[in-house]
C-alpha positions as CSV (number, residue, x, y, z in Angstrom):
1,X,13.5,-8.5,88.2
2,X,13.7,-12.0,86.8
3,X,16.0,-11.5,82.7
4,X,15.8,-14.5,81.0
5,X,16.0,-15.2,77.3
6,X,16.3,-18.4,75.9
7,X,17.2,-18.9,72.7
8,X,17.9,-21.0,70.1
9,X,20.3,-20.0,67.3
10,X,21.6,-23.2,65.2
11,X,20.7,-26.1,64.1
12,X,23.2,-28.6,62.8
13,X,21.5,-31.8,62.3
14,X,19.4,-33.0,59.7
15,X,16.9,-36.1,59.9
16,X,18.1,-39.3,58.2
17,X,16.4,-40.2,54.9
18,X,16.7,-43.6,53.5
19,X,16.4,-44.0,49.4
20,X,15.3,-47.8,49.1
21,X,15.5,-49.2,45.7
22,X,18.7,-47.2,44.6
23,X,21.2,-48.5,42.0
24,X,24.4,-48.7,42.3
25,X,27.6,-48.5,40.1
26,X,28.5,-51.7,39.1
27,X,31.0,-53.5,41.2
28,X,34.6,-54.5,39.7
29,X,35.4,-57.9,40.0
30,X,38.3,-59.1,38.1
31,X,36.9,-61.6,35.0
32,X,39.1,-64.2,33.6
33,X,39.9,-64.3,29.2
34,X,41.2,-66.8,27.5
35,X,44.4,-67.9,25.0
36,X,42.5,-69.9,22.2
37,X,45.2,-71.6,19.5
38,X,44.8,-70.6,16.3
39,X,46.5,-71.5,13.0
40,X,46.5,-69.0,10.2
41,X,44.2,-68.6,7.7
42,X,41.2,-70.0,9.4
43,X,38.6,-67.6,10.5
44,X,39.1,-66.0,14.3
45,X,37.3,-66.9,17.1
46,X,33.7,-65.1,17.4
47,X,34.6,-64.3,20.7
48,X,38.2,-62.6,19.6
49,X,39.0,-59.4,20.9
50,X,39.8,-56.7,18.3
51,X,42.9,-54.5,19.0
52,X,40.6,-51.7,16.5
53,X,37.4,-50.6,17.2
54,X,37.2,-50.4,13.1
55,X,37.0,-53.3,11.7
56,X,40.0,-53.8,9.9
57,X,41.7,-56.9,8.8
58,X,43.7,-58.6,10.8
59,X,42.1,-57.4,14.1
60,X,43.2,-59.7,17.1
61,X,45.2,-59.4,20.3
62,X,47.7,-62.5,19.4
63,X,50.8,-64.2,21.2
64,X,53.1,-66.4,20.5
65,X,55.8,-68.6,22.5
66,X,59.6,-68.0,22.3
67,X,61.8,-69.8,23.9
68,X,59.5,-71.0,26.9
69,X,58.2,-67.6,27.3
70,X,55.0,-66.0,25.6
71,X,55.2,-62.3,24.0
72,X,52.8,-60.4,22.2
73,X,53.4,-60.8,18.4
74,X,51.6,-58.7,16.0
75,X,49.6,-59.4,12.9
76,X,50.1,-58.8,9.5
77,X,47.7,-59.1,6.7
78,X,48.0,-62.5,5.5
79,X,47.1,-63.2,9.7
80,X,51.1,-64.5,10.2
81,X,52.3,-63.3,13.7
82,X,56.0,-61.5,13.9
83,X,57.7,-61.0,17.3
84,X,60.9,-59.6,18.1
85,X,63.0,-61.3,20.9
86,X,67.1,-59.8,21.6
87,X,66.6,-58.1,18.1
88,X,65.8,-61.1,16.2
89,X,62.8,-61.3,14.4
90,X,60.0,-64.5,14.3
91,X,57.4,-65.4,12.2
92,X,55.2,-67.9,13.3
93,X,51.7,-69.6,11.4
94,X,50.3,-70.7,14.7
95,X,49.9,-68.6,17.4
96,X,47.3,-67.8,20.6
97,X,44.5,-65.7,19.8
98,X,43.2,-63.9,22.9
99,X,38.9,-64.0,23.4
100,X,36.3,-63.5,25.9
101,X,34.0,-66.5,26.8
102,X,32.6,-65.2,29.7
103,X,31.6,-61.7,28.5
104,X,33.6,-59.6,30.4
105,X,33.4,-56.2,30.2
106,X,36.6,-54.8,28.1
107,X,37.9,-51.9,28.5
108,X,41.2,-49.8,27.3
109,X,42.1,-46.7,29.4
110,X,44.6,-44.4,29.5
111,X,48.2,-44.9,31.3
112,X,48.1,-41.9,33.6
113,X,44.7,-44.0,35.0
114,X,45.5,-45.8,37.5
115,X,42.5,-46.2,39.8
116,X,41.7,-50.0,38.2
117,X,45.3,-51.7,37.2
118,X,44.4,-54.7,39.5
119,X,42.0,-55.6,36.3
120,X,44.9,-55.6,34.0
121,X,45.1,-58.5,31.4
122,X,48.9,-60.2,31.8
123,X,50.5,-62.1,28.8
124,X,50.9,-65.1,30.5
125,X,51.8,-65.8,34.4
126,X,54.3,-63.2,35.1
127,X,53.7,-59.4,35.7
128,X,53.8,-58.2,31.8
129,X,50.5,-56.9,30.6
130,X,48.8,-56.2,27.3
131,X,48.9,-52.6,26.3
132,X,48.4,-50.9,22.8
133,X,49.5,-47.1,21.5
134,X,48.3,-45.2,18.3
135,X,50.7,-45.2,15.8
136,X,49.3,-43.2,13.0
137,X,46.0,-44.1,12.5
138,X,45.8,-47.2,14.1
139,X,46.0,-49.0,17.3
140,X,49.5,-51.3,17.4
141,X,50.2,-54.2,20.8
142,X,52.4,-53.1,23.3
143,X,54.0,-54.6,26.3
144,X,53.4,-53.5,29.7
145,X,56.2,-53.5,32.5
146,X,57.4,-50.8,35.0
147,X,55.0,-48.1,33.8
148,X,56.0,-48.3,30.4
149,X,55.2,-50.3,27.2
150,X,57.5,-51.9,24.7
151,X,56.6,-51.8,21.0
152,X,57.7,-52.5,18.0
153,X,58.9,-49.7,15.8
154,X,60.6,-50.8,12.2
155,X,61.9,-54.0,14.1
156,X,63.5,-53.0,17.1
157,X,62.2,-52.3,20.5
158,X,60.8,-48.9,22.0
159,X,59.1,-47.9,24.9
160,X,56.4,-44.9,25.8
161,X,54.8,-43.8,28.6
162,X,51.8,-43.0,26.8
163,X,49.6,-46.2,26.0
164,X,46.0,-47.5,27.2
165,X,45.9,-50.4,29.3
166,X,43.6,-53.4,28.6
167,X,41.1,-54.2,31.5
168,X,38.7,-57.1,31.9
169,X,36.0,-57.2,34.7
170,X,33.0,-58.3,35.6
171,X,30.1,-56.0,35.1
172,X,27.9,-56.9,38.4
173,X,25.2,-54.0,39.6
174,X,24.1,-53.9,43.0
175,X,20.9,-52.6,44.4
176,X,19.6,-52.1,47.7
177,X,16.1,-52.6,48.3
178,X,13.6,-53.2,51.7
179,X,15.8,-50.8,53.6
180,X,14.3,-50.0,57.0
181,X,16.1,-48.4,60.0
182,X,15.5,-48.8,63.8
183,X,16.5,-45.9,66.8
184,X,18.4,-47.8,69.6
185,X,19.6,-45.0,71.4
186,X,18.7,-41.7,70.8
187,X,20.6,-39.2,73.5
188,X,21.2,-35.4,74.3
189,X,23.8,-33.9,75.9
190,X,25.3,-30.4,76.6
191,X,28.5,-28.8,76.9
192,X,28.8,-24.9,78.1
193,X,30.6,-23.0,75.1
194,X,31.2,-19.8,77.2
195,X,30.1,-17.6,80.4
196,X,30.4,-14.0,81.2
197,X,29.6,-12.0,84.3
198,X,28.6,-8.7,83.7
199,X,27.9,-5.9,86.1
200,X,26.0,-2.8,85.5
201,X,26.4,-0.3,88.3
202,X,25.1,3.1,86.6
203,X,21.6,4.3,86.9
204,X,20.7,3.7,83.4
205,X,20.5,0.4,80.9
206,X,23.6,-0.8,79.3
207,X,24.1,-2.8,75.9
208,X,26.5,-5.6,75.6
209,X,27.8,-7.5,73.0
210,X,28.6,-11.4,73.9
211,X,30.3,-13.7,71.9
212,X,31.4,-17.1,72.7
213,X,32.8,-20.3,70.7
214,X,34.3,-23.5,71.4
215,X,35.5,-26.5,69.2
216,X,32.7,-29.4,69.5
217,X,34.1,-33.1,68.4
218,X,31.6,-34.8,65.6
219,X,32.0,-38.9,65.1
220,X,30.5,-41.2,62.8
221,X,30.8,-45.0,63.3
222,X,29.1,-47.1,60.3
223,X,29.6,-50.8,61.4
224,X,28.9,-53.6,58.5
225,X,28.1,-57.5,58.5
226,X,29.2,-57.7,54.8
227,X,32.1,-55.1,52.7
228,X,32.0,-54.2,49.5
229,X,34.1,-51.5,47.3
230,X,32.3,-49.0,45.4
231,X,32.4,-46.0,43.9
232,X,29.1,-44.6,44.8
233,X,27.2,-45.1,48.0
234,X,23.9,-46.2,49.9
235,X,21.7,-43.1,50.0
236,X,22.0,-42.4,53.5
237,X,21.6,-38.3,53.7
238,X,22.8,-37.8,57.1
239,X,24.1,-34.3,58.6
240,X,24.4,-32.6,55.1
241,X,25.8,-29.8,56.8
242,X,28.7,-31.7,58.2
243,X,29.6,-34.3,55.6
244,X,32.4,-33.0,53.2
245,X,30.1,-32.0,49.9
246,X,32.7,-33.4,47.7
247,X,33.1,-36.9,49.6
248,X,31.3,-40.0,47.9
249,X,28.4,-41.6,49.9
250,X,29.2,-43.1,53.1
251,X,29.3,-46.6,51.8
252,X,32.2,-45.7,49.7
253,X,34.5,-45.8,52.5
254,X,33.6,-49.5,52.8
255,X,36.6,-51.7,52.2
256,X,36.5,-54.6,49.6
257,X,36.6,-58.5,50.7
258,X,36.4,-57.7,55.2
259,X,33.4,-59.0,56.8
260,X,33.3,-56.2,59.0
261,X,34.9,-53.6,59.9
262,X,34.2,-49.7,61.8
263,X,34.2,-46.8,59.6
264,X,36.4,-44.0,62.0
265,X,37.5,-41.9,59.8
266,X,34.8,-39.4,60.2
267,X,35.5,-37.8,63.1
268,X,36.0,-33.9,63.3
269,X,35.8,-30.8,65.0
270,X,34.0,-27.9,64.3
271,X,33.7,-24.7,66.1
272,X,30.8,-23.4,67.2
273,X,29.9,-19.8,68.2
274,X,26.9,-17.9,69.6
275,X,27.1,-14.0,69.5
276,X,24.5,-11.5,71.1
277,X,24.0,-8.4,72.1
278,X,22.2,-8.1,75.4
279,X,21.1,-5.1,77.6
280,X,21.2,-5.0,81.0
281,X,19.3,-3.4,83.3
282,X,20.3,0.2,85.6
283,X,22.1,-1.6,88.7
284,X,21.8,-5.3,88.0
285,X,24.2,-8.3,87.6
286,X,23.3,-10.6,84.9
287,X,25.7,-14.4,83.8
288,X,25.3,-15.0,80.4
289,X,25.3,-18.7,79.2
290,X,25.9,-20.0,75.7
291,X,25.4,-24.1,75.4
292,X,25.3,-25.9,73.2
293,X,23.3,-29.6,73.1
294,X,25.0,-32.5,71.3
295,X,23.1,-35.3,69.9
296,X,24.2,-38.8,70.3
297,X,22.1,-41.5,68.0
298,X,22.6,-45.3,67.3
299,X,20.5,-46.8,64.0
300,X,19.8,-50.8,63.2
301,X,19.8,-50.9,59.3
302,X,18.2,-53.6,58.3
303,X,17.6,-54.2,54.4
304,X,18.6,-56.8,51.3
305,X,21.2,-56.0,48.4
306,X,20.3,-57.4,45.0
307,X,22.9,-58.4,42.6
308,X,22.7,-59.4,39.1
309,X,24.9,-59.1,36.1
310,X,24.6,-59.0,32.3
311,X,25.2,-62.2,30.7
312,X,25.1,-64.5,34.0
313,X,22.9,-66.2,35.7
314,X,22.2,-66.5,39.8
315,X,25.2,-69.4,40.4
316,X,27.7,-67.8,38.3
317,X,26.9,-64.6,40.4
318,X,27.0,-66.2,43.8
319,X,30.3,-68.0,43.2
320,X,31.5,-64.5,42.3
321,X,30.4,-63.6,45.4
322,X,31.6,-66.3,47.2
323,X,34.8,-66.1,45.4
324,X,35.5,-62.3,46.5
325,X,35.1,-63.3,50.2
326,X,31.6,-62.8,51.0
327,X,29.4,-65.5,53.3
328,X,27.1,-67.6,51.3
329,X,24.5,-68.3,54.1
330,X,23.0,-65.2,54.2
331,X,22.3,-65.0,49.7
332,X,19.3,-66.2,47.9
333,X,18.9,-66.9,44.1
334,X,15.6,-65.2,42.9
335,X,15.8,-65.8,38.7
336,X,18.7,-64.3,37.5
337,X,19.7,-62.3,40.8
338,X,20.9,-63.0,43.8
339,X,19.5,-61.4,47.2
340,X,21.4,-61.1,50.4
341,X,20.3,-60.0,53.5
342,X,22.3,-57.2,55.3
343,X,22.5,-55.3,58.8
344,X,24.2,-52.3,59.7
345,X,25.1,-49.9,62.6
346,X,25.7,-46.3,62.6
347,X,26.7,-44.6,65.1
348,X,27.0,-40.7,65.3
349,X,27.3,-37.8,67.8
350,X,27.3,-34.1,66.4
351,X,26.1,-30.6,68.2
352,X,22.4,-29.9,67.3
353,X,21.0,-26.9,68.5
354,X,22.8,-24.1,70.8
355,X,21.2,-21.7,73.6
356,X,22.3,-18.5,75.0
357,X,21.1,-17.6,78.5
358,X,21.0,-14.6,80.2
359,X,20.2,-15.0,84.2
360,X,20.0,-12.7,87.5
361,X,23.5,-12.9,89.1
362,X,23.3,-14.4,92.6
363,X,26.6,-13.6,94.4
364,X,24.8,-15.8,97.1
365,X,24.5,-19.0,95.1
366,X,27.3,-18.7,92.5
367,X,27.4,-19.3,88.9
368,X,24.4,-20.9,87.2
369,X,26.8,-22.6,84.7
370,X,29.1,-24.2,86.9
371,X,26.3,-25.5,89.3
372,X,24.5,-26.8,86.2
373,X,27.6,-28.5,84.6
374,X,28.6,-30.1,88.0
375,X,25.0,-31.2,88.2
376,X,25.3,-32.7,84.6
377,X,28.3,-34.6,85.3
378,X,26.8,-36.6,88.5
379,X,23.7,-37.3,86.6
380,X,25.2,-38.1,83.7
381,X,27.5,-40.8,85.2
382,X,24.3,-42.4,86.4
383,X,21.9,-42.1,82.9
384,X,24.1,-42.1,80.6
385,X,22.4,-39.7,78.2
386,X,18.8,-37.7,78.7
387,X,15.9,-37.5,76.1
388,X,15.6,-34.1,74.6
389,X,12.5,-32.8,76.8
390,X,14.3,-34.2,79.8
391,X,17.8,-32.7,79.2
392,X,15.6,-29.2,78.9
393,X,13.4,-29.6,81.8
394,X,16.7,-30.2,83.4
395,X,18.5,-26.7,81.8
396,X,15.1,-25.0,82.8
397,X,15.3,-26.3,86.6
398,X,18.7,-24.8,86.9
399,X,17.0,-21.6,85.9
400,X,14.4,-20.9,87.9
């Protein structure tokens, strides 16, 4: 009596959809403002930036130079700057008055925030930057060294951990568009989770229950022509049920300013397990199998990214571009964006379905499961990988 089921219990691999057209968070790129001399009493720049939101007089970010070095000096209302230097105390009627030509995007954020400090603004050329902290109800200039800013407080000198941080960056969107993928390779292959003999010597049907796991290894490769840092990712939805949930997108692992690079960090195990319970017949010897198929796959991306940028025009974007390390020869200006043409490769290998078998014993000819695994290897070492009908007419052929 032939006993043979053939089952298939999990999937674990979804198929890849690719979102065209999706925008992207804007990319940070650090965007230059500039020290404009001012003399009181004439009107500020229109381009100033206000240390208020409200729009109270004065309202400037202003500096002044002591002693060869420039410091933060803060306003009264008559526009005259003060700074303290060693406890003394300046006034001074002509001064720098900080502005923003280029329209950067300005930002203040909070001290304990420390995801974007590389877009900090500095005083002048060494590693001070320009900070502010509420006092009362009002914004006052602060000094930025070692985690901490300096202030004034009734002339002298204090320092606080708590104080936002002025940020200036470029706001440039990305969008990729024309995305289209390619199968190079597109494999199966199997690995035996378990085996069990069992033998049934009594006149009547028995019920057994099987249960056997193993720890399967998953990779994912992503290999890029061009890098670029950003928060959110390239819809690529690929193996939902293995990526971590709470992980950005895939292109957010992408590292800023390389021209390529291999993404290894996603590879993982996972155990696998296939439980049944099986009943075997009066005075019969049965192997049970459980297998489970793994599924190797190489994609071609192929596609264009799209960047543009409030404010700026194509050349001012693609010296941006150029600027932050990416090649030239491979952008277009089209109006006020700038196209560039990509290609990608990802790589990935995860299990995809599992089988439980359960075969006649033949003391004569051994077990199924070794015989089919040795067989495997040999052929293996010849193709490579099978397609998914061959790898089962193969399974099937070591069946019957």
């Amino acid at each position: 009596m032939l006993l043979k089921l053939f089952i298939f219990s999990v999937s674990y691999l979804t198929v890849i959809a690719l979102q065209p057209n999706h925008n992207l968070p804007f990319i940070p790129l650090t965007c230059p403002l500039e020290w404009k001399p001012h003399n009181q009493g004439n009107p500020f720049p229109s381009d100033h930036i206000p240390l208020n939101s409200k729009n109270r007089n004065p309202n400037a970010i202003t500096r002044t130079k002591l002693f060869g070095k420039n410091i933060l000096a803060f306003l009264d209302k008559n526009q005259i700057a003060h700074s303290i230097r060693n406890g003394q105390h300046f006034s001074n009627w002509s001064y720098d008055v900080l502005t923003n030509p280029h329209n950067c995007l300005i930002e203040w954020v909070p001290s304990h925030n420390k995801s974007m400090v590389a877009f900090s603004v500095n005083i002048s050329t060494d590693s001070t930057s320009i900070g502010r902290k509420l006092s009362s109800t009002q914004w006052q200039l602060c000094t930025i060294s070692q985690g901490k800013c300096a202030y004034n407080n009734s002339g002298n000198m204090q320092k606080t951990p708590n104080f936002h941080r002025l940020l200036s960056y470029t706001p440039l969107s990305m969008k990729f568009t024309n995305l289209s993928y390619t199968v190079v390779e597109d494999f199966f292959d199997i690995q035996v989770i378990g085996t069990d003999m069992i033998q049934n010597k009594a006149d009547v049907s028995l019920r057994q229950s099987i249960s056997h796991s193993k720890m399967v290894t998953k990779t994912l490769n992503w290999d890029f022509d061009f890098m670029i840092k950003i928060q959110g990712g390239l819809s690529l939805n690929i193996m939902k049920n293995w990526l971590d949930r709470r992980a950005p997108d895939l292109a957010g692992y992408i590292a800023f300013g390389q021209k390529r690079a291999t993404l290894n960090g996603r590879v993982t195990t996972v155990s696998v397990t296939v439980a049944r319970d099986i009943d075997v017949p009066a005075r019969t010897s049965v192997e049970s199998i459980s297998t489970v198929v793994i599924h190797d796959f190489v994609l071609i991306i192929t596609g264009q990214i799209e960047f543009s940028a409030v404010g700026r025009n194509a050349t001012d974007i693609l010296s941006v571009l150029s600027q932050a390390g990416l090649d030239s020869k491979n952008m277009t200006l089209n109006g006020d964006k700038v196209l560039m043409t990509t290609n990608s490769t990802l790589r990935g290998s995860a299990p995809s379905q599992s089988e439980f078998l359960v075969l006649p014993y033949n003391s004569y000819k051994g077990s199924t499961a070794v015989r089919m695994m040795e067989d495997w290897k040999k052929k293996k070492n010849h193709v490579g990988g099978m397609g998914e009908e061959e790898l089962f007419n193969f399974i099937e052929s070591h069946i019957n």
